[in-house]
C-alpha positions in Angstrom: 24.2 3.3 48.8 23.8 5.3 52.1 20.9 6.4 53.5 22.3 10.1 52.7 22.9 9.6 49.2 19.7 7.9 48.7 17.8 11.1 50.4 20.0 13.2 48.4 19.0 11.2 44.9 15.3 11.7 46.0 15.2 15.3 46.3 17.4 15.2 42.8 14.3 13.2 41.2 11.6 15.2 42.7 13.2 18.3 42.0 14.0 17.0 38.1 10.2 16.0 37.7 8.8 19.3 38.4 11.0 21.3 36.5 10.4 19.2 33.8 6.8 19.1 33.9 7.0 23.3 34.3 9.6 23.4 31.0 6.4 21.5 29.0 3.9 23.5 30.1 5.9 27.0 29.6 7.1 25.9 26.1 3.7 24.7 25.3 0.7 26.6 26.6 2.3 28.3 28.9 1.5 29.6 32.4 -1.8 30.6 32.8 -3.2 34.2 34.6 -1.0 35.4 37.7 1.5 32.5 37.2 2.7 34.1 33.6 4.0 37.0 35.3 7.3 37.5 36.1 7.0 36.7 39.8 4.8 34.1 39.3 7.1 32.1 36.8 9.6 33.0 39.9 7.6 31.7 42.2 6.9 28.5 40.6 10.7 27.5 39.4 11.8 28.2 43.0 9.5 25.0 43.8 11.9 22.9 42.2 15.2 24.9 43.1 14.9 24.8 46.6 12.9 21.1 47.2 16.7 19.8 44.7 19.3 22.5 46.1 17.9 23.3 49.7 21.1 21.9 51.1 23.4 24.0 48.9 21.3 27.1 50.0 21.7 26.3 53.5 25.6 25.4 53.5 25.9 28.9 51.9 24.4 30.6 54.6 26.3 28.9 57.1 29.4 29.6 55.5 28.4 33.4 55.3 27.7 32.6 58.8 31.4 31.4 59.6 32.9 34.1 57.7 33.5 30.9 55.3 33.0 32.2 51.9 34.2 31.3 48.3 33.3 27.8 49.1 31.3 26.0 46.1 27.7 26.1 47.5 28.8 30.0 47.8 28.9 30.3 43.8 26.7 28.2 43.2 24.3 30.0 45.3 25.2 33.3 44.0 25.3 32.2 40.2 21.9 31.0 40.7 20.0 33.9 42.4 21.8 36.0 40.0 20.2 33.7 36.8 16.9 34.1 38.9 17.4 38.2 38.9 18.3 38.6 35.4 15.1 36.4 34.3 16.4 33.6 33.8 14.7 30.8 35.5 14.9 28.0 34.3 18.7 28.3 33.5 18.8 29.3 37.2 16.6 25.9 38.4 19.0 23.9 35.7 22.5 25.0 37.2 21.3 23.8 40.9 20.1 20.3 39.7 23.0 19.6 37.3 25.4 20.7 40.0 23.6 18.6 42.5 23.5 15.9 40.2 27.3 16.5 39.8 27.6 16.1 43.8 25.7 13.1 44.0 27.9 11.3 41.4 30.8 12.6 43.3 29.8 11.4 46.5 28.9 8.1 44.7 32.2 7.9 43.3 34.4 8.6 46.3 31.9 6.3 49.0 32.2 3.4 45.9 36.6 3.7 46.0 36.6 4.0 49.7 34.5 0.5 49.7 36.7 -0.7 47.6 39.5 -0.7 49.7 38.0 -1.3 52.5 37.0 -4.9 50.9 40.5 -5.3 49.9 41.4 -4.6 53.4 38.6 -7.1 55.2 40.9 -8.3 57.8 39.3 -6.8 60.8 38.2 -9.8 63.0 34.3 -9.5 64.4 34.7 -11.9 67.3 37.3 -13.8 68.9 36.5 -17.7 70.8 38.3 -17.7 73.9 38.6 -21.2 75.9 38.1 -20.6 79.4 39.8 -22.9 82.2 36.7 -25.0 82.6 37.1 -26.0 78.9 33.9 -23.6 77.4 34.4 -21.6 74.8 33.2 -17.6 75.3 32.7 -15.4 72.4 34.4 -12.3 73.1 35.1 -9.1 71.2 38.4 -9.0 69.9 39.8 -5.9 72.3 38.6 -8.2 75.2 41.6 -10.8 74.2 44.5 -10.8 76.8 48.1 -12.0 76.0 48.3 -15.8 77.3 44.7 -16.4 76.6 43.5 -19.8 74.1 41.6 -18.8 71.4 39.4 -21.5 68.8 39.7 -20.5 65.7 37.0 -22.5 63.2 36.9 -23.3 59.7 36.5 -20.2 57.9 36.8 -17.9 60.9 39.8 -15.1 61.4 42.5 -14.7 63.3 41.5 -12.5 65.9 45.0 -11.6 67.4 48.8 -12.4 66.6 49.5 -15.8 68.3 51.1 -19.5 68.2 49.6 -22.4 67.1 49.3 -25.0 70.0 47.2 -27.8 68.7 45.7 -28.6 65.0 46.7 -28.3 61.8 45.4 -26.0 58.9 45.9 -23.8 55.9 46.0 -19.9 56.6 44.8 -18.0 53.6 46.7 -14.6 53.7 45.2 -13.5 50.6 44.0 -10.1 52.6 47.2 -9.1 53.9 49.7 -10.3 51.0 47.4 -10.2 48.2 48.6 -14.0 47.1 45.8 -16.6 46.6 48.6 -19.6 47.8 47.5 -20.5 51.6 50.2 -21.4 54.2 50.1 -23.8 56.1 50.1 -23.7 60.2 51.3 -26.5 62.5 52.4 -26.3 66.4 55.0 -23.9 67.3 53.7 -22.0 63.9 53.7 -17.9 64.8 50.0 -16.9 63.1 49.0 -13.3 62.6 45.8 -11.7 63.0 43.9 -10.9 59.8 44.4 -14.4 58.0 41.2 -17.1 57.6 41.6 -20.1 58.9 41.2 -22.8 56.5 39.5 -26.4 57.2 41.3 -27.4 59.9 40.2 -26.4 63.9 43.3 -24.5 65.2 43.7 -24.1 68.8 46.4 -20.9 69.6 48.0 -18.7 72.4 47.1 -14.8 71.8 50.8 -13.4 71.8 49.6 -9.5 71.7 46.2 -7.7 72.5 43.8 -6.7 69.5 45.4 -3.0 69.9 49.1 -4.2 69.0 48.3 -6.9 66.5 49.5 -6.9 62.9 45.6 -6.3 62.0 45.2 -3.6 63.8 48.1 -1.6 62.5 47.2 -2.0 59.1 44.1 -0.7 59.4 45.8 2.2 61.2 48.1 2.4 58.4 45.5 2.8 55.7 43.0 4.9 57.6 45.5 7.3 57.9 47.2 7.2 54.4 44.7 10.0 53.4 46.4 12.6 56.0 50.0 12.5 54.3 49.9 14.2 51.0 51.6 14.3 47.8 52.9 17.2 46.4 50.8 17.3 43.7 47.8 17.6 46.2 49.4 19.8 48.2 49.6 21.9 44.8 45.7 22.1 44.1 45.2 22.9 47.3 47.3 26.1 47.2 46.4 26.9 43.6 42.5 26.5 44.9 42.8 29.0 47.7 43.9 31.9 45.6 42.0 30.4 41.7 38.9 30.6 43.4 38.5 34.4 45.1 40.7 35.6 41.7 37.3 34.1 39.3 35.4 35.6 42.0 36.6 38.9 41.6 36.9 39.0 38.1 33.0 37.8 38.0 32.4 40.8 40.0 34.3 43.3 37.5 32.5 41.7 34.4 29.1 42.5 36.5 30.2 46.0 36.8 32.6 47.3 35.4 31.7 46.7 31.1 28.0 47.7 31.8 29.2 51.5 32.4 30.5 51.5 28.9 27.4 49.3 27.1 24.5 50.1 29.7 23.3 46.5 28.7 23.4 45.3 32.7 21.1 42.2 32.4 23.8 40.7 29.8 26.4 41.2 31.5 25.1 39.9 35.0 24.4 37.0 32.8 27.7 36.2 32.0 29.1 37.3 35.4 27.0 34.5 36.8 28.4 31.9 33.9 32.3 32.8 34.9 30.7 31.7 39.0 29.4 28.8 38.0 32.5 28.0 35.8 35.2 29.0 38.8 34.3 26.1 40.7 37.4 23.8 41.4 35.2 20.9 42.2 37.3 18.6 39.8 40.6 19.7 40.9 39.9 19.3 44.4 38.2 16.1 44.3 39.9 13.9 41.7 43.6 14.4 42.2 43.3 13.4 45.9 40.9 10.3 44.2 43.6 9.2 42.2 46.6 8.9 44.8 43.3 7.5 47.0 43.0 4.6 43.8 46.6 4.4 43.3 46.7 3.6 47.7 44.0 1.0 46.9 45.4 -0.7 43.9 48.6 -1.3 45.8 46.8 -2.9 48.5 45.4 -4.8 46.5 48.6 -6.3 45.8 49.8 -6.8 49.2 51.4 -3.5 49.4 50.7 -0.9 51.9 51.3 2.4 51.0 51.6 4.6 54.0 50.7 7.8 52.3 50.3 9.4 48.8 53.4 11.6 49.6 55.1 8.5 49.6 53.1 6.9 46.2 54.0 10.4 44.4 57.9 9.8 45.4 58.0 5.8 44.4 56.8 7.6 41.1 60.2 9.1 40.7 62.5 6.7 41.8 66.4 7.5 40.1 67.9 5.0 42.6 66.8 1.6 44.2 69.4 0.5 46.9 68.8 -3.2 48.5 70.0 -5.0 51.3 71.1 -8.8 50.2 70.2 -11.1 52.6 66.4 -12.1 52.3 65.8 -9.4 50.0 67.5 -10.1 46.6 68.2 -13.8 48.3 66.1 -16.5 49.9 67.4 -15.5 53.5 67.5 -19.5 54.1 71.2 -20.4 54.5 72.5 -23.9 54.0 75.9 -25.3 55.8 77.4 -26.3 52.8 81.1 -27.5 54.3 82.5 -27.9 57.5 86.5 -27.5 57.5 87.9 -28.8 60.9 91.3 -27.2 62.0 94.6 -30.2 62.3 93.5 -32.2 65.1 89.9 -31.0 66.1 86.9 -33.0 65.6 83.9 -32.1 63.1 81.4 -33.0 65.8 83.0 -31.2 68.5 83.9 -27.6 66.3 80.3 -27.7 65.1 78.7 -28.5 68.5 80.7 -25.1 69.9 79.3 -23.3 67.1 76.3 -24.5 67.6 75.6 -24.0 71.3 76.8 -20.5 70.8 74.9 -19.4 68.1 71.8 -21.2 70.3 71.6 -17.6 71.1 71.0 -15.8 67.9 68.2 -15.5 65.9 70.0 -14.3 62.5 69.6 -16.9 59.8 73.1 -18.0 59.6 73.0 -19.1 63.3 69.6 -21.0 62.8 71.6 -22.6 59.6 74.4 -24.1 62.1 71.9 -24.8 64.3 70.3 -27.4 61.6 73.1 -28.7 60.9 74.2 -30.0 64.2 71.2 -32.8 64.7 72.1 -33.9 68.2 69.8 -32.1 70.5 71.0 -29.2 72.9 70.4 -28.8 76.5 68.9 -25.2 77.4 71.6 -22.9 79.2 74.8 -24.7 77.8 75.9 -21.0 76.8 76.9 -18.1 79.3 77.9 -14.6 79.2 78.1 -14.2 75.9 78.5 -11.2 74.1 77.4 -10.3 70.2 80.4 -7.9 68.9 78.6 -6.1 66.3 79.6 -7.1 62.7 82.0 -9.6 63.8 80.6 -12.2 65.5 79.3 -14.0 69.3 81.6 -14.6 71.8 80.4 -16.8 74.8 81.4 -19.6 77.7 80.5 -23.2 77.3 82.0 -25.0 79.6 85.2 -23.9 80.6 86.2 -22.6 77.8 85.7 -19.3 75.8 84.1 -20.2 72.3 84.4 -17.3 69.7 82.3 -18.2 66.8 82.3 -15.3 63.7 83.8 -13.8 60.8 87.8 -13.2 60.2 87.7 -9.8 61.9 86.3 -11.1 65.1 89.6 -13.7 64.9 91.8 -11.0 64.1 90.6 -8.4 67.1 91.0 -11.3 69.5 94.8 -12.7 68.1 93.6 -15.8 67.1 96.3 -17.4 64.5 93.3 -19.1 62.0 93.2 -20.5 58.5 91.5 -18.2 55.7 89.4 -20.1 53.6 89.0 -18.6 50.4 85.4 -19.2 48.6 83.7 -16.6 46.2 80.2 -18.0 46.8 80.3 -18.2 50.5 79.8 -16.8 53.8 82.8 -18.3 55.8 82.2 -18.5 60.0 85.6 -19.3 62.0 85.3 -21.2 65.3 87.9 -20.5 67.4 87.7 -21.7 71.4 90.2 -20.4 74.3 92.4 -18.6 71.8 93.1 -21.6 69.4 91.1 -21.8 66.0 89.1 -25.0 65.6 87.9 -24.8 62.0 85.4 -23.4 60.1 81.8 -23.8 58.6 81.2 -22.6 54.5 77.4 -21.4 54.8 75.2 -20.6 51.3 72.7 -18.7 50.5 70.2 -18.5 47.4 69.4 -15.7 44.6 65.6 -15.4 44.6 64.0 -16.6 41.2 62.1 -13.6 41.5 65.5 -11.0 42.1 66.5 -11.0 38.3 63.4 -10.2 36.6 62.4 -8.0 39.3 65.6 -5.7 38.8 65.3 -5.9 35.1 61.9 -4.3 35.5 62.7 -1.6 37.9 65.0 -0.5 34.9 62.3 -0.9 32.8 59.8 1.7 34.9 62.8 4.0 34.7 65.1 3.3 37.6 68.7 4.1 36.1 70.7 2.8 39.4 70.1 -0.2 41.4 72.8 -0.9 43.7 73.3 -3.8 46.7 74.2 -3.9 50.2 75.5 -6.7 52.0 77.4 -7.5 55.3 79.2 -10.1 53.5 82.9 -10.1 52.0 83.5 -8.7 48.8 84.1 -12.1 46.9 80.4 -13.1 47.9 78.8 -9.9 47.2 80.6 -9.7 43.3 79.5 -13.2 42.5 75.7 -12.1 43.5 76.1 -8.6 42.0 77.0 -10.4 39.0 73.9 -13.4 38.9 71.5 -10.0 38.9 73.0 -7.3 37.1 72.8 -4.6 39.4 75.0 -1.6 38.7 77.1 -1.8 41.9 77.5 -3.2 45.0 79.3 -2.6 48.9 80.4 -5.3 50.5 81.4 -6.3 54.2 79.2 -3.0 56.0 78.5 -2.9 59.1 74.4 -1.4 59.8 75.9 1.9 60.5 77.7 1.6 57.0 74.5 0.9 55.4 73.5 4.4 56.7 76.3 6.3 55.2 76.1 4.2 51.6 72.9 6.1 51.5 73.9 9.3 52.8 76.7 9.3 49.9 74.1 8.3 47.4 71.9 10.8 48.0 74.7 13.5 48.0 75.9 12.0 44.2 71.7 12.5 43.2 72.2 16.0 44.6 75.0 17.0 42.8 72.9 15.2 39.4 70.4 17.6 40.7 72.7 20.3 40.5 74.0 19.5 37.2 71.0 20.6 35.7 69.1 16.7 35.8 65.2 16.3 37.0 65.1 17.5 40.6 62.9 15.6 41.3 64.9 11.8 41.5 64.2 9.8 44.3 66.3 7.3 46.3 64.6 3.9 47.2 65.8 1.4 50.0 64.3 -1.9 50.2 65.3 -4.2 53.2 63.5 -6.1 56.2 62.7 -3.2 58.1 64.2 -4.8 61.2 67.8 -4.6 61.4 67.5 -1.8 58.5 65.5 0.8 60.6 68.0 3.6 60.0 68.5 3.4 56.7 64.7 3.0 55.6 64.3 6.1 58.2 66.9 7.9 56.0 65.9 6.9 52.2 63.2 9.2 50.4 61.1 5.8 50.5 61.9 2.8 53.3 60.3 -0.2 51.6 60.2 -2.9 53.7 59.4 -6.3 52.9 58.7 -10.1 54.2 57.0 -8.3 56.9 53.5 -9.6 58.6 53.7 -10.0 61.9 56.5 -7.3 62.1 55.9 -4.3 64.6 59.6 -2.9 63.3 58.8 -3.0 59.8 55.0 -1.4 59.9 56.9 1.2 61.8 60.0 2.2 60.0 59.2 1.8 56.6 57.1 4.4 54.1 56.0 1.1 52.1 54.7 -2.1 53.9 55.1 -5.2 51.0 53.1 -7.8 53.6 55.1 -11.1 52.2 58.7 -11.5 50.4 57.7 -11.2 46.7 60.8 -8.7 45.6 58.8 -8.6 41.9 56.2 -6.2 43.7 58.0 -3.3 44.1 58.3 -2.7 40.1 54.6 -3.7 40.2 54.6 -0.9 42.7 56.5 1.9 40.9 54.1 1.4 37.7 51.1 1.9 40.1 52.8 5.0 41.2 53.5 6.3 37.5 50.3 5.5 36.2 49.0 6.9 39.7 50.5 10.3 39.3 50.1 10.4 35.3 46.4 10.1 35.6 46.4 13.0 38.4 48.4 15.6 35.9 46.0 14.3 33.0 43.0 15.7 35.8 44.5 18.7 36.2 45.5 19.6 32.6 42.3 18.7 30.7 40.1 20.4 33.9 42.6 23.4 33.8 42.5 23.6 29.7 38.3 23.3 29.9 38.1 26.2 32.7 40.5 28.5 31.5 38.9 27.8 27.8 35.3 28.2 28.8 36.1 31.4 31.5 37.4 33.0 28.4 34.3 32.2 26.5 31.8 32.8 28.9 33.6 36.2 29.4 33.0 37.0 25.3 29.3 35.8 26.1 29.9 32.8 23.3 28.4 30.3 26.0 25.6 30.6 28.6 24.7 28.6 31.6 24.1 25.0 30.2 27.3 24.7 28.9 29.0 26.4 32.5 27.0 23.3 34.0 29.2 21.1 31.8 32.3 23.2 32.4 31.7 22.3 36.2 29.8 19.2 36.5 30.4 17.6 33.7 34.5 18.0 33.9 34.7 17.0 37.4 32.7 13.7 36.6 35.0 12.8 33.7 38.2 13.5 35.9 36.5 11.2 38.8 35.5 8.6 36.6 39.3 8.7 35.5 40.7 8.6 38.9 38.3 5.6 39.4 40.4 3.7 36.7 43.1 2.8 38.7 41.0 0.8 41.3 40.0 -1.3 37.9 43.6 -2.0 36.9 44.4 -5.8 36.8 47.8 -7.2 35.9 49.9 -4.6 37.1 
């Protein structure tokens, strides 16, 4: 507890004592000689008033100050002084403690979820053990790490900065950032991220990036400034508070004034002008709804999945339309060379060293997959002036000769007579070298276990249209579409394709829209926020996944899933749903309770106590339901 709610508590307590040792005496005995007057009873229950709602007083006057009125310490200050003038003391006294008591509790409540996240998110590194040239080891702060610098990481310590692993071997828990329990392991040449915990082994790694640009220190950008972009729904409460609030206001004000003309009975009708103040408050309108997108952020994080705003939580909430890229989404991403077909008269070694030495220059998984499978090692350099023709292939000099290593259309652009090889299941890369085709190499990929299931429960949490992506030729992309169900696919696109899939999907949800269908679908797109910048720019939500250590994917994306766990993102959507359906459920039981006891307080059915509960008591319930989501476990 902080050392403001605990001061806070005290003057609660203090304040609670005395008025309840003044309520014995009164109802007992009573107040003896010049206290038992009016102004003495005054005198004596503003004791307790001001020692438990001094800082409500004070905020009040500085908001009248600041031309800042209509504010909650405003009403509350002006309901209670009003109790005070009609006689009514200790109802006065009462409001100010219970409301106080009603803003400890919130404070509580919101300090409590914001803890909680911040647990979930302990990644921040306190130190960082750099080795210094003389071989001593120098505890620095983090920020003090520079990019080439050899850093000691201990048993149990963190990663202080993104690096490689240059001697030692461990297991990295990534529990933090992925929200999986399974360590990894990290060996030399290993990229490590900063965030993780170092298991038993001593590690020994070069910092790759300063503190500033790490992985760690984006997340906790990310989540720090979730709070900033916000959902509709919050948006909503906002606007409906600015004009609720100087509407209850101003019909306190005609109940004061206007009815005692008729009945001459003032005093009651001040009474229940002060009742309607007390009730107007929007305390649990303004403070739950943006709790519960706040537990719904921290929930998903908890999971390994970084929401980047509750705009963005209130939209996964709505997804009509999930659209994936293939490769390393809905599949493994780790390709296999399954076949090598030499042409008539060209060696198997020699067509899949070309291939090789040219793709030496890529990093996309197919290249790394020929790579493997030529085992004789490569000399640095062997490739020259090579060019990567976008969606077709690499073309490039080895030797003396011009090796062309791709798909069919990069043959066919450059008139190169070549075989088709015909194989539903695989991706098919033609070697062709100066003009004359040389064979090809049948490469394979892997559905994820995960992929099935996952899609099947998207369609459970309400998506009606999943539909894949893919670079690759139709024959490869049916076979897949079939293994998991999804309701259509678009084969052999080129990244600016991908864009224009999603532009025409969204323009088919429009014209849904305008069919007289829920406006408010949304349009998902899940890929590895690299390569699929664009189109996670252009989708209502860019989920982007398999992504620690990636600066691209923090960036593009709207959702941040830190590892490749596809089954997440329904796991996701139902945090969002349950998210968003335990906001409305605020809103309509603290609207139905206001609206319900304005209307009674107006009729003078109720009196102050039970305005207390119409304030304090609704905006507690509604926070404690808020706080529900930061409890859920299996979702």
């Amino acid at each position: 507890m902080s050392k403001r709610l605990k001061r806070q508590l005290k003057q609660i307590l203090i304040g609670l004592s005395i008025f309840a040792v003044l309520m014995v005496v009164e109802h007992t005995c009573g107040f003896p000689g010049i206290l038992g007057t009016r102004w003495g009873e005054l005198v004596l229950y503003l004791i307790p008033y001001l020692i438990a709602g001094r800082d409500v007083v004070k905020k009040c006057f500085l908001g009248i100050k600041n031309r800042q009125l209509l504010d909650e310490c405003f009403l509350m200050t002006l309901a209670t002084v009003g109790a005070f003038v009609t006689g009514e003391n200790s109802e006065a006294v009462a409001v100010m403690l219970f409301y106080q008591v009603g803003e400890w509790f919130q404070s509580y409540a919101v300090g409590k979820s914001r803890r909680s996240i911040t647990e979930l998110m302990d990644i921040a590194p306190d130190f960082a053990n750099v080795e210094r040239a003389d071989g001593s080891i120098e505890e620095v702060d983090p920020e003090e790490v520079q990019i080439g610098d050899t850093l000691v990481i201990r048993a149990g310590e963190k990663i202080p900065v993104d690096g490689t692993v240059l001697e030692g071997q461990s297991m990295v828990n990534t529990s933090a950032l992925t929200g999986e329990s399974v360590p990894r392991s990290a060996v030399p040449g290993d990229q490590i991220i900063s965030g993780c915990i170092n298991g038993e082994g001593l590690l020994k790694i070069r910092a790759e990036k300063k503190y500033e640009d790490s992985t760690v220190a984006q997340i906790l950008e990310l989540v720090e400034n979730a709070s900033s972009k916000k959902s509709k729904t919050e948006n909503f409460i906002t606007r409906f508070a600015r004009y609720y609030t100087p509407i209850v206001v101003a019909g306190a004000v005609i109940l004061a004034l206007i009815p005692p003309i008729f009945t001459g009975n003032w005093m009651n009708w001040m009474m229940r002008a002060c009742t309607f103040l007390v009730i107007s408050c929007p305390c649990a309108l303004v403070i739950s709804v943006p709790l519960s997108f706040f537990g719904g952020i921290g929930a998903a994080s908890n999971i390994g999945v970084l929401v980047k705003g509750s705009n963005y939580l209130e939209q996964m909430a709505h997804l009509d339309t999930v659209v994936s890229d293939k490769t390393g989404t809905l599949t493994e991403g780790v390709f296999h060379v399954t076949r090598v077909v030499p042409a008539e008269g060209v060696l198997e070694e020699t067509m899949l060293r070309n291939a090789a030495i040219v793709e030496s220059l890529s990093t996309h998984p197919i290249a790394k997959s020929i790579q493997a499978a030529y085992t004789e090692v490569l000399e640095p350099g062997l490739a020259r002036d090579a060019r990567n023709i976008s969606g077709q292939g690499l073309i490039a000099k080895v030797g003396d000769s011009t090796v062309y290593v791709g798909n069919k259309r990069l043959m066919e652009e450059n008139g190169i007579d070549y075989r088709e090889i015909q194989d539903g299941e695989s991706t098919v890369v033609y070697v062709a070298a100066d003009g004359k085709f040389q064979g090809a190499i049948l490469i394979s990929d892997e559905i994820k276990d995960s992929a099935v299931k996952a899609i099947r429960e998207m369609k459970q949490e309400g998506v009606r249209h999943v539909v894949m992506l893919t670079g690759d030729r139709k024959g490869i992309a049916e076979a897949v579409a079939e293994k998991l169900s999804v309701d259509e696919f678009r084969a052999e696109l080129l990244p600016a394709d991908k864009v224009q899939a999603v532009e025409e999907l969204l323009a088919r949800m429009s014209g849904d829209k305008k069919d007289g269908s829920n406006g408010k679908k949304k349009l998902a797109f899940i890929g590895d926020g690299i390569n699929d910048a664009p189109v996670l720019s252009r989708a209502d939500v860019g989920i982007a996944m398999g992504s620690m250590g990636s600066d691209a994917a923090i960036e593009a994306a709207d959702v941040v899933i830190m590892d490749d766990d596809i089954g997440k993102i329904p796991r996701t959507i139902r945090i969002a749903r349950q998210t968003v359906g335990i906001a409305y459920q605020n809103i309509a039981f603290a609207l139905f309770i206001k609206i319900l006891f304005l209307i009674l307080g107006a009729l003078g059915i109720i009196g102050m106590w039970w305005a207390v509960f119409a304030d304090v008591g609704v905006a507690v319930i509604c926070i404690l339901n808020s706080m529900r989501m930061l409890k859920r476990k299996g979702l």
